[in-house]
N, C-alpha and C positions, 0 to 999 in steps of 0.2 A: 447442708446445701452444697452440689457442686455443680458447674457447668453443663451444659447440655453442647454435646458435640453434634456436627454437621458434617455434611459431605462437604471439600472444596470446590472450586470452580472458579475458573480464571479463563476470559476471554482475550484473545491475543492481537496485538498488531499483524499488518501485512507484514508476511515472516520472504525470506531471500533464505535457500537452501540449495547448497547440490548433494550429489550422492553420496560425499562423504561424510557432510554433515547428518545425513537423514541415515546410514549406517551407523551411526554415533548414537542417534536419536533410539532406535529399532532397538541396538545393545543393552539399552538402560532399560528397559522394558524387560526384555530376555533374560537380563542381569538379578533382575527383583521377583520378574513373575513367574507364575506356574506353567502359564499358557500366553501364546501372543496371537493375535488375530490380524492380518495385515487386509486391509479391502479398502476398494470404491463404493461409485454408486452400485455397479453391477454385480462384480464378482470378489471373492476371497483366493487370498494368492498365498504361498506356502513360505516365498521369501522375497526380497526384494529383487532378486536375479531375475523371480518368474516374474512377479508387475513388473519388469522392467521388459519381459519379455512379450510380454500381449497387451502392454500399453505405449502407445506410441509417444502421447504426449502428458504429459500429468497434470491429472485434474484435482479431483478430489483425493486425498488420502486420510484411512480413516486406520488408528492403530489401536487395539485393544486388548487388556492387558487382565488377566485374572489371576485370582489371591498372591497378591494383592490386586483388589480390583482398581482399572486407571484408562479411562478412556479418550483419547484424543483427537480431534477431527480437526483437517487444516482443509480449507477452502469447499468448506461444507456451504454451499448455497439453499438458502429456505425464503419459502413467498411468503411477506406478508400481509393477513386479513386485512390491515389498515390500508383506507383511500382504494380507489376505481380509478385507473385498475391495478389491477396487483402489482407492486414490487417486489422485486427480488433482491434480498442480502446476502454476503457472505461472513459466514463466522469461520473460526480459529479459534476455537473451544477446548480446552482441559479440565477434564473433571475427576473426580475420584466418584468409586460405585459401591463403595464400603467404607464403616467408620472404622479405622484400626488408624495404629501407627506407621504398620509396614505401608497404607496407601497415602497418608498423612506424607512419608519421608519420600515416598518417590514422586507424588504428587510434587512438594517442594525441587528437588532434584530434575526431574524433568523442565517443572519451569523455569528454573531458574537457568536452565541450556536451551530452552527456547529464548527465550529475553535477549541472548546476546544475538540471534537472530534475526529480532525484529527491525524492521523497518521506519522510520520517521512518518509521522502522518502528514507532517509539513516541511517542506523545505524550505527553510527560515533565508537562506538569500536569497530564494527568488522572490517569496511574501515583502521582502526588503525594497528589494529591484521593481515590488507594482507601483510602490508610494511614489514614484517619479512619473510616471502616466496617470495615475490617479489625481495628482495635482495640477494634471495639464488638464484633464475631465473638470474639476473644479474651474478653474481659471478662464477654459473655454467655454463652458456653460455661463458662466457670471457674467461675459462680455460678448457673447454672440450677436447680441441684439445692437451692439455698443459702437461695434467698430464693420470692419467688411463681414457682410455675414457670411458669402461664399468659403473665403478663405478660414475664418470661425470655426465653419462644420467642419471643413477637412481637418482642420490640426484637433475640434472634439470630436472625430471620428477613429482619426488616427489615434489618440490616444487610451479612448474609449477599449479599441481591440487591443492594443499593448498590456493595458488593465487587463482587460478578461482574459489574455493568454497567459499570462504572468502566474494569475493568479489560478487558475485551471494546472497551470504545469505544478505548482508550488504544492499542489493537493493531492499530485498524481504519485501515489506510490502502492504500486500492485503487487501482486502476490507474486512471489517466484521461488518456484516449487521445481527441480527439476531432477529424474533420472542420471545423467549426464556427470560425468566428474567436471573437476574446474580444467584439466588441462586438455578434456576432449569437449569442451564446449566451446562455443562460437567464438570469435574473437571479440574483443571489445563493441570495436565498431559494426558487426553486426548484428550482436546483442540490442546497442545502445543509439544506434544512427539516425530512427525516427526521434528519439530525446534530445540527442545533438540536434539534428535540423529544430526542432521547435524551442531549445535554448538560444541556439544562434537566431533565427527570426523574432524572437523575445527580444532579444537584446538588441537588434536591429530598429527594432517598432519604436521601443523606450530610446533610442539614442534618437532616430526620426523624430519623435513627439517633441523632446526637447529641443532640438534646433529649430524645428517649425514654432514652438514658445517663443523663443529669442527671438528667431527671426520677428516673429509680430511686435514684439514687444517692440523692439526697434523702429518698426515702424509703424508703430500706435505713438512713440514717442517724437518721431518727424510731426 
């Protein structure tokens, strides 16, 4: 009796790369394989100089790697049959295309330099930061009827949106896949200034919700 091997296959978090990391990535492939296939959805590119050079912005990147065979797709978008009307996902896909060792080891090796790349799927302070509008949602629904209703709905209104941005931003981490080295790419704050402004109005909502709490409480208790 011995085992029955399989091809691997690992689906990845939203992955954060620039071009030196994805020359890193491209070398490990070149390093193992016989043959490297670099493409999008449209065309096949000879190295990352030329995709760099007839793509302006980076979409999909698909690399593939033969004997050892090792196929890799980052922000590969596919429709799903399920529900009317169709959705659309993205994957971040690694897989192997042969059972050997050689694609076993670089399979492992690859992922294992992908992973320090991934992304959080949640961001655990601001999932933290919703529980304080969330409680105002509780408290304001439970008393609405109780006390002034006008001023009821605005503090569960206000709290209400605090909640759902909070928790909307806390979910939001997309792909960032880029051409671009880290020290000819944008600054910070251009990169990042729509996330700022919706950090800071976050925090703005949740600090508002809670003084509009107090405030009523205070004067639920007159």
């Amino acid at each position: 009796m011995k085992p029955i091997r399989h091809t691997k296959t690992a689906r990845l978090q939203p992955l954060k790369m620039y071009l030196e990391e994805i020359e890193e990535l491209v070398a490990l492939f070149h390093k193992k394989c016989a043959k490297v296939t670099i493409s999008d959805k449209q065309y096949s590119y000879e190295s990352l100089s030329d995709l760099k050079a007839h793509v302006p912005k980076m979409g999909e990147l698909d690399i593939q790697g033969e004997n050892p065979g090792l196929h890799l797709l980052l922000n590969h978008a596919e429709e799903t049959i399920k529900g009317n009307p169709q959705t659309r996902i993205v994957i971040n896909e690694l897989r192997t295309e042969e059972i050997s060792d050689e694609a076993d080891a670089l399979f492992r090796e690859v992922k294992d330099f992908l992973t320090e790349h991934e992304q959080p799927r949640v961001r655990k302070l601001l999932l933290v930061l919703a529980i304080v509008p969330a409680g105002g949602v509780i408290w304001f629904a439970t008393h609405i009827y109780k006390y002034r209703e006008n001023v009821s709905a605005l503090g569960l209104v206000a709290c209400i949106s605090g909640f759902a941005l909070l928790l909307i931003m806390s979910l939001n981490s997309p792909f960032q896949l880029t051409l671009e080295s880290k020290l000819d790419s944008q600054s910070f704050w251009a990169v990042n200034k729509d996330k700022i402004w919706l950090l800071i109005i976050g925090a703005i909502v949740g600090i508002a919700s809670t003084l509009v709490t107090q405030f009523l409480s205070r004067l639920i208790a007159k």
